[in-house]
C-alpha positions in Angstrom: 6.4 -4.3 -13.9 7.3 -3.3 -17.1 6.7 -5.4 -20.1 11.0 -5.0 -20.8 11.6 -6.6 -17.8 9.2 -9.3 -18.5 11.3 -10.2 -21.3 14.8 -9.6 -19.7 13.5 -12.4 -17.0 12.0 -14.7 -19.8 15.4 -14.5 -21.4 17.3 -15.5 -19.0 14.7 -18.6 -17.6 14.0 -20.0 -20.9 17.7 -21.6 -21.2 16.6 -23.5 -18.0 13.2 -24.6 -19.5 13.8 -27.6 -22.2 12.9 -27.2 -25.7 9.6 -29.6 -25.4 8.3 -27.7 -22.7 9.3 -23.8 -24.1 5.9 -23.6 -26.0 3.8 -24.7 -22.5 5.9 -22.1 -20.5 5.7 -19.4 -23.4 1.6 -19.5 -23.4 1.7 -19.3 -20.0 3.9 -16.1 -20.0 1.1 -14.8 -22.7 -1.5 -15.4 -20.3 0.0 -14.3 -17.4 0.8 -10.5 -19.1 -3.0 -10.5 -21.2 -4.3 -11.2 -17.0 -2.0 -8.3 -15.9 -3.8 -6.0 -18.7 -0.5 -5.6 -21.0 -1.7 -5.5 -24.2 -0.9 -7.6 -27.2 0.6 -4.4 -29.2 3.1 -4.5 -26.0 4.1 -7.7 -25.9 4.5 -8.3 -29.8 6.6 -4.9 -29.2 8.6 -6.3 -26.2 9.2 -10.0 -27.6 9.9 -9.5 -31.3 12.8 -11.9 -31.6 11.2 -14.7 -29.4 9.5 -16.8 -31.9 8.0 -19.2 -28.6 6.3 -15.9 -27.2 5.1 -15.0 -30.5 3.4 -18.2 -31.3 1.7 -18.3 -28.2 0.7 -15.0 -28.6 -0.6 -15.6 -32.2 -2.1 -18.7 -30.6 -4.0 -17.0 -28.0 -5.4 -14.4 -30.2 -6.6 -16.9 -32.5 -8.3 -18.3 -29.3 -9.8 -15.1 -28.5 -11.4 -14.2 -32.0 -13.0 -17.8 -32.0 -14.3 -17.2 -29.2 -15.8 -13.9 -30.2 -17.0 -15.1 -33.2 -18.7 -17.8 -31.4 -20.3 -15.3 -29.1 -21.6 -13.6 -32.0 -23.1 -17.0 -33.5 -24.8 -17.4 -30.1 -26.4 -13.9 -29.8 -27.7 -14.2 -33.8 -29.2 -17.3 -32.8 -30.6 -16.0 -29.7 -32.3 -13.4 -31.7 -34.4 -16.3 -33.7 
């Protein structure tokens, strides 16, 4: 499916998902599409004005260098 779609659909569910619960729902959409192999050069592309799929985008690449760097941490200390 194309990313496009992805956000059409996100569009028009969101209005049915409270505000509280937008940011859960958002990271789970992230999640969903990184599982699927989109990219996250597509979805920044696809969902530019939606400020909940861009946190939770930000948010999971934050995620995903700490967990690199940690990786990198272990293997150093591995080394010793």
């Amino acid at each position: 499916m194309a990313v496009d779609i992805v956000y059409e659909v996100w569009q028009e569910l969101k209005r049915h998902i409270t505000i509280v619960d937008r940011a859960e729902a958002a990271d789970n959409l992230v999640n969903l599409l990184i599982d699927n192999d989109y990219d996250a050069d597509q979805i920044r592309d696809a969902f530019k004005g939606d400020n909940d799929v861009k946190r939770a985008l930000q948010s999971f690449l934050d995620d995903a260098e700490e967990d690199l760097d940690e990786e990198d941490e272990d293997e150093y200390n591995n080394d010793y």
